[in-house]
TIBA-410675 format. One record per residue (C-alpha): chain; x, y, z. Coordinates in steps of 0.001 Angstrom, whole numbers. Example, Ala and Ser with C-alpha at 12.3 -4.5 7.8 and 13.67 -1.06 7.14 Angstrom:
2
 cadena      xx      yy      zz
      A   12300   -4500    7800
      A   13670   -1060    7140
END
This chain:
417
 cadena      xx      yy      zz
      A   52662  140198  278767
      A   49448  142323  279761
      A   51953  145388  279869
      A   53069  145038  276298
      A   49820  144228  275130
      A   48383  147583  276110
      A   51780  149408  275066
      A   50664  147886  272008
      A   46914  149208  271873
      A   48410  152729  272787
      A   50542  152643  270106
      A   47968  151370  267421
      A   45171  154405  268741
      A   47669  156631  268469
      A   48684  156195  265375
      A   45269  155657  263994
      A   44054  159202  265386
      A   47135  160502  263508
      A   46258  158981  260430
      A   41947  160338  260631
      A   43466  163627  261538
      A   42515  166378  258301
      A   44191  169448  256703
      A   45083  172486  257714
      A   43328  175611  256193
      A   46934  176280  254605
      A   47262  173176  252809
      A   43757  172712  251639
      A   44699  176323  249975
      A   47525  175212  248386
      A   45651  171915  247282
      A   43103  173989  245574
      A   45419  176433  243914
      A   47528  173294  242285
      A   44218  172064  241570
      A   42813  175213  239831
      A   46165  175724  238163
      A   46057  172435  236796
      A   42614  172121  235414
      A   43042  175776  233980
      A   46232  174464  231840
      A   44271  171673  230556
      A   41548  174028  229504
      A   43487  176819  227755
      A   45522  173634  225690
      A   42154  172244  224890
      A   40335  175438  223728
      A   44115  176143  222125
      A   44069  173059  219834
      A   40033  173239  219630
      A   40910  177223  217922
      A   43557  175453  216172
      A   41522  172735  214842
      A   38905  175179  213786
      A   41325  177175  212374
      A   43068  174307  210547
      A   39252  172790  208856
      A   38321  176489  208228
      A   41801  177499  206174
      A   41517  173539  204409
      A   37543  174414  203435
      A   38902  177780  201766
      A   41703  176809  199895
      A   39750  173567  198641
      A   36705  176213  197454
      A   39042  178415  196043
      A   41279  176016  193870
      A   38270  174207  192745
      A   36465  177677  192158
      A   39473  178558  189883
      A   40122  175382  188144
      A   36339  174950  186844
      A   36202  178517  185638
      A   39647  178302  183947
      A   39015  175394  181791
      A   36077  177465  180326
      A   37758  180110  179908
      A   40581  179133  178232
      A   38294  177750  175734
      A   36339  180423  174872
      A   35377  181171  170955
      A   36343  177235  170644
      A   34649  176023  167165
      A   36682  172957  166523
      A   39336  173258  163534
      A   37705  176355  162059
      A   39881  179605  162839
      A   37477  182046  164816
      A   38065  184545  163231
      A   38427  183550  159391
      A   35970  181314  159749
      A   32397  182702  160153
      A   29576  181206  161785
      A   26300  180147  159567
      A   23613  180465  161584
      A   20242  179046  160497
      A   18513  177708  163742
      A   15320  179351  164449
      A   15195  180957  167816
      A   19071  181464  168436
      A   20954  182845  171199
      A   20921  186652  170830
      A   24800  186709  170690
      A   24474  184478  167506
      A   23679  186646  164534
      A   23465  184923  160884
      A   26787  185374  160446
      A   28708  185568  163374
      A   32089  184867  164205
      A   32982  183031  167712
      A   35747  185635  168230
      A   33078  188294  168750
      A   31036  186106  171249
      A   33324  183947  173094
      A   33580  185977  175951
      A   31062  188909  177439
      A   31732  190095  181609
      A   29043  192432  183524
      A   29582  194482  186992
      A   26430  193971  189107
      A   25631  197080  191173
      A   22939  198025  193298
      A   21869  200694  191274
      A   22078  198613  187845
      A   20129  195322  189752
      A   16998  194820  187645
      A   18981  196249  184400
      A   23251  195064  184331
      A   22229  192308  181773
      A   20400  194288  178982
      A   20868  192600  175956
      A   22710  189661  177048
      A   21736  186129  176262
      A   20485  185584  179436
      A   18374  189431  180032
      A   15183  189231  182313
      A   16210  185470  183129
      A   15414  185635  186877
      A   18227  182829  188548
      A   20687  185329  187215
      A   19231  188759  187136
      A   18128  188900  190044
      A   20445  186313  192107
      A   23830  187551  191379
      A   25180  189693  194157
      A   25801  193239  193904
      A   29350  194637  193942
      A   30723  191130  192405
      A   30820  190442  188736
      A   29704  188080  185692
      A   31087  186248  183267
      A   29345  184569  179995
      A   31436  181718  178164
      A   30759  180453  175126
      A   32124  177560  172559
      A   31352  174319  171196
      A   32112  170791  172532
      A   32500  167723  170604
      A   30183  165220  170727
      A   31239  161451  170206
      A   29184  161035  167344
      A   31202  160453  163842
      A   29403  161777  160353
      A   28878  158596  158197
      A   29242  158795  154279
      A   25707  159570  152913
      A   25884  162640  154159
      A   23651  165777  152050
      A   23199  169692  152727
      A   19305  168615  154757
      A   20442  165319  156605
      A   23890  164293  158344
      A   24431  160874  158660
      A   26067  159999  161616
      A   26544  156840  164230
      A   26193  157026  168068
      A   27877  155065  169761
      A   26979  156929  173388
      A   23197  156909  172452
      A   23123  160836  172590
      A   20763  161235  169804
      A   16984  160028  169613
      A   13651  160175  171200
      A   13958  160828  175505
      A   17463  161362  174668
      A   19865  164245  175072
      A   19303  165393  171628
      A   16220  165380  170389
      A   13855  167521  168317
      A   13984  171140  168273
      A   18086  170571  170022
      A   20667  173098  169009
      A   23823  171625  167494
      A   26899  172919  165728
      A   28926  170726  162568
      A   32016  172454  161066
      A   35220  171575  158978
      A   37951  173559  158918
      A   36540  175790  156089
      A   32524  175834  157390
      A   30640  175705  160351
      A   26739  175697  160636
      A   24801  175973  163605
      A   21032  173854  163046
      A   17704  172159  165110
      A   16849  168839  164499
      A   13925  168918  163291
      A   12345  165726  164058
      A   13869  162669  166365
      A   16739  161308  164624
      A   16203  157444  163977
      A   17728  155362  161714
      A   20743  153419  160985
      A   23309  155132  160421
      A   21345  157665  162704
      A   20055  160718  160397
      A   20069  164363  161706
      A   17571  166309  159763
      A   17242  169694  159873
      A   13944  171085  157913
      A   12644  174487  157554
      A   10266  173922  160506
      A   13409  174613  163015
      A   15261  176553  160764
      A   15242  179540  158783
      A   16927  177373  155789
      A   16415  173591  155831
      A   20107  173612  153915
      A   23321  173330  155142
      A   26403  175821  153647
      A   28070  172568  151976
      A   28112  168946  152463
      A   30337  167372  155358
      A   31955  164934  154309
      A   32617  161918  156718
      A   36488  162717  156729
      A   38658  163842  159797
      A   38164  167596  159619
      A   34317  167324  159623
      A   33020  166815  162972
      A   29563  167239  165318
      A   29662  170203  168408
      A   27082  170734  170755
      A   27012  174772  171372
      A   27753  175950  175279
      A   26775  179014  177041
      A   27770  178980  180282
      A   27354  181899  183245
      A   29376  182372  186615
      A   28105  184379  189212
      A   28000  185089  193083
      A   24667  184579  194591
      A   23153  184326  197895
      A   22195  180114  198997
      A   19603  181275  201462
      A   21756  178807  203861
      A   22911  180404  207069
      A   26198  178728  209326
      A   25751  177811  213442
      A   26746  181526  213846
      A   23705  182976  211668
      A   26042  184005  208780
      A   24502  184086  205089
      A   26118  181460  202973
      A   26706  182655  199283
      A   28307  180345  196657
      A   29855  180272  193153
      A   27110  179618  190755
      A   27321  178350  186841
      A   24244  178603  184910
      A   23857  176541  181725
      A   21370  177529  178844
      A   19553  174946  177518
      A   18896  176577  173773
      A   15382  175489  173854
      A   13587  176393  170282
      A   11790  179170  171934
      A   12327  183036  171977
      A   11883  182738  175471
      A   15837  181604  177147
      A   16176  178722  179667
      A   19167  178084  182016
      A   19538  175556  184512
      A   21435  176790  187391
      A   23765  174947  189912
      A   25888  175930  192699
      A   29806  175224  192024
      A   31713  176384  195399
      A   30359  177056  198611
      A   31702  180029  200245
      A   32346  182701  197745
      A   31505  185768  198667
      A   32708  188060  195247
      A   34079  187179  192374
      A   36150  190517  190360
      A   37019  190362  187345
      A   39665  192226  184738
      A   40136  191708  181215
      A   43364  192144  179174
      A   42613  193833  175896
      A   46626  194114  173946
      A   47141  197508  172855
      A   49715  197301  170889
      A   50554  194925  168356
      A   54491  195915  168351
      A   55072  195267  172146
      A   52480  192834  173392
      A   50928  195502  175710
      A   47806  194186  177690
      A   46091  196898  179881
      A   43969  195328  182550
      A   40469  196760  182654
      A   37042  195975  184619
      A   34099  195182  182374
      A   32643  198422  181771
      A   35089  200130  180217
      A   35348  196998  177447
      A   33653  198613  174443
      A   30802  196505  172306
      A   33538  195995  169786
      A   36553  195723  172470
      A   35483  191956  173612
      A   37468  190720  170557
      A   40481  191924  171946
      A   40450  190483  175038
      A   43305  187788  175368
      A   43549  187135  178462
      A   41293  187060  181362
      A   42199  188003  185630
      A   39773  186251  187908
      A   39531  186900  191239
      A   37150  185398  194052
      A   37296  186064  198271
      A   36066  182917  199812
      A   34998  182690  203859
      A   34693  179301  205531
      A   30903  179004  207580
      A   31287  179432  211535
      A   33466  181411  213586
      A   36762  179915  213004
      A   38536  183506  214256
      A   38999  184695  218182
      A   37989  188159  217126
      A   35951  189991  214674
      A   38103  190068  210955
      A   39362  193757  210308
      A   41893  192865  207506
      A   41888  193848  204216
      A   41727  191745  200657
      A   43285  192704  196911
      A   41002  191410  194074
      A   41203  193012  190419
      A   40744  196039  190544
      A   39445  196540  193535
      A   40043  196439  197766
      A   37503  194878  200166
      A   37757  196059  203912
      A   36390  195564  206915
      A   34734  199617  207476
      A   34589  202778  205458
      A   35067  201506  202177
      A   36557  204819  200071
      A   37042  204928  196224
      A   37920  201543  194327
      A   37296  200009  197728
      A   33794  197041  198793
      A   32591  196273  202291
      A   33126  192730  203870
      A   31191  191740  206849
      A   33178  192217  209799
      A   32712  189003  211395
      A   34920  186167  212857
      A   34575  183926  209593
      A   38272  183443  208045
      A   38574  184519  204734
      A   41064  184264  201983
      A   41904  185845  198220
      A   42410  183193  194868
      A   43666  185025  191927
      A   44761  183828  188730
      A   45084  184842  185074
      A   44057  182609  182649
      A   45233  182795  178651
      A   42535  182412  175925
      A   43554  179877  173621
      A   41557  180985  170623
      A   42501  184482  170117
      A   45200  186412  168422
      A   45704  190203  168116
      A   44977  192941  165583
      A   41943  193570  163586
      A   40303  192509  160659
      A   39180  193436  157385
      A   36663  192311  155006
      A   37846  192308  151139
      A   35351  193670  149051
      A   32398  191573  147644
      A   34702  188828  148256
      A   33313  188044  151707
      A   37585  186974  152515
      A   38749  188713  155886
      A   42483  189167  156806
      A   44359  191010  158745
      A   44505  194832  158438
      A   47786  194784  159055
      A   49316  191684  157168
      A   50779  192869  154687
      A   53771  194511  157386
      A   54192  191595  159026
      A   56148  189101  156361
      A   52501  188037  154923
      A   52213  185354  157886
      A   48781  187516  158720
      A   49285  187865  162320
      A   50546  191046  163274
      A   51420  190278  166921
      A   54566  188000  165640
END
């Protein structure tokens, strides 16, 4: 029994000191290398689906700036030279607000002054905007970026107010039902507002805060250069109440940089207010971050026979060559914030009319900033509703305007049919 009991110790110390015994040098090597291999595959699939994932956000952000860029400016521009059932260009526009827009003469047409682009340069900085609506107005002189363009909209919106029967040529009766007009309320004294038929349009200040029941819109000499209206509107279906909009898109810098020290630029629209003053006012907001240019190309028809549009940039549209425009190209290069690349972007992006690369820009060709930021092009060409082709002519001390060439084209006066 004592025998087998130590047999038995033997056995358990031996196996014990086989069991506390360690590695060899050779196995602890290959223990490390699995090891090493193993943690480096996890790493490279998480910095893989981390680049992915950065990707993935960055190419989402873009496409969502860019759509959204496109679909607010489109919307605009299709309804440019809008002034309700009036034809734009049959119909002139009866100005007699003191302190108008300087695209609105006395008698204006909105086909002349729907639609006005600029090319910012670095050379024309301080002076691109001479004689616009919005010239010396620093939040858009000075802001929008060199090397990317502007574009002025304008056109009338219809209020919710309906004309009441009462009506004379120095009040419009009116009701409210979305409490736009008063004292503290959108319109006010001094505001800018547009009433037309199908025949007339007039463009007016209040001239006091309208009050009243129905609500009366008055519009004395003291805001206007005539206190009367061209006729009476009558409260029927054609006659209706526009407020008149002016609106600006540009490039411009945020003064936001990304984690990687980037500037941030956006999409900016700029509003004007039409305050009675000679002095303009526009309230600016930012539309899309991202956007680092915005080209632009405008399609005058050339020929009234075949339909021909020839694409040009903004400076070679003559004064009188904004009429013809019909249809407008818009192009914008949007970058998403942070370094969303592995390597530094060298590719190269198509807008209207011109090419943006990454180094040694050469004729018809801009700079991007060769950095890791993904970037991506949104172009699309956008019909103006309001405009036809040809050219018109005035008859005589009539004051009537046709088309020049009507009388070739079956007497339907549109010489594009």
């Amino acid at each position: 029994m004592n025998t087998f009991r130590r047999n038995s110790v033997t056995v358990l110390r031996n196996f014990s000191r086989k069991r506390q015994s360690g590695l060899s040098l050779v196995e602890l090597m290959i223990a490390l290398a699995l090891s090493a291999t193993l943690i480096l595959g996890i790493f490279t699939i998480y910095m893989d689906t981390s680049q992915t994932t950065r990707v993935g956000e960055s190419l989402a952000r873009v496409q969502e700036s860019g759509r959204i860029g496109l679909e607010i400016m489109s919307k605009e521009i299709r309804l440019a030279g809008y002034q309700g059932c009036s034809d734009t260009y049959t119909v002139p526009i009866r100005v007699i607000a003191n302190n108008p827009p300087a695209s609105l003469t006395p008698e204006t047409r909105m086909y002349d002054v729907g639609l006005r682009g600029w090319q910012v340069t670095a050379a024309t900085q301080t002076t691109w905007d001479a004689g616009s609506d919005f010239e010396d107005v620093g939040i858009i002189e000075d802001e929008a970026l060199p090397g990317s363009d502007v574009l002025m909209v304008q056109r009338a919106r219809q209020l919710s107010a309906e004309i009441e029967p009462g009506s004379t040529s120095t009040k419009v009766n009116i009701t409210d039902p979305d409490g736009l007009f008063g004292s503290g309320a959108r319109f006010r004294s001094g505001s800018l507002l547009m009433i037309a038929d199908c025949e007339n349009v007039d463009i007016f200040r209040l001239s006091e805060d309208p009050t009243g029941t129905p609500v009366e819109l008055k519009h004395a000499g003291s805001t206007n250069t005539n206190g009367q209206l061209s006729v009476v509107y009558a409260a029927d279906e054609d006659a209706a109440l526009y407020s008149l909009e002016s609106t600006v898109f540009f490039v411009a810098d945020t003064g936001r940089v990304d984690g990687q020290g980037n500037s941030i630029s956006a999409l900016y629209r700029a509003t004007n207010n039409f305050p009675n003053s000679a002095t303009p006012s526009f309230q600016r907001e930012e539309l899309v971050e991202g956007v680092e240019a915005m080209k632009i190309q405008y399609g005058i028809r050339t020929s009234a026979n075949n339909n021909t549009i020839n694409y040009v940039d903004a400076s070679a549209v003559g004064a009188n060559d904004w009429r013809d425009v019909v249809v407008v190209r818009v192009g914008l290069l949007v970058s998403a914030s942070g370094s969303a690349l592995g390597q530094n972007d060298t590719q190269t992006y198509q807008l209207p009319g011109t090419v943006f690369v990454a180094s040694s820009p050469g004729t018809g060709e801009q700079l991007h900033a060769a950095d890791r930021r993904l970037r991506k092009t949104f172009v699309s060409t956008i019909d103006i509703r309001n405009r036809r082709c040809g050219e018109f002519k005035q008859l005589g001390a009539t004051g009537q305007w046709e088309w020049e060439s009507a009388d070739e084209n079956g007497g339907d006066g549109d010489p594009c049919n």
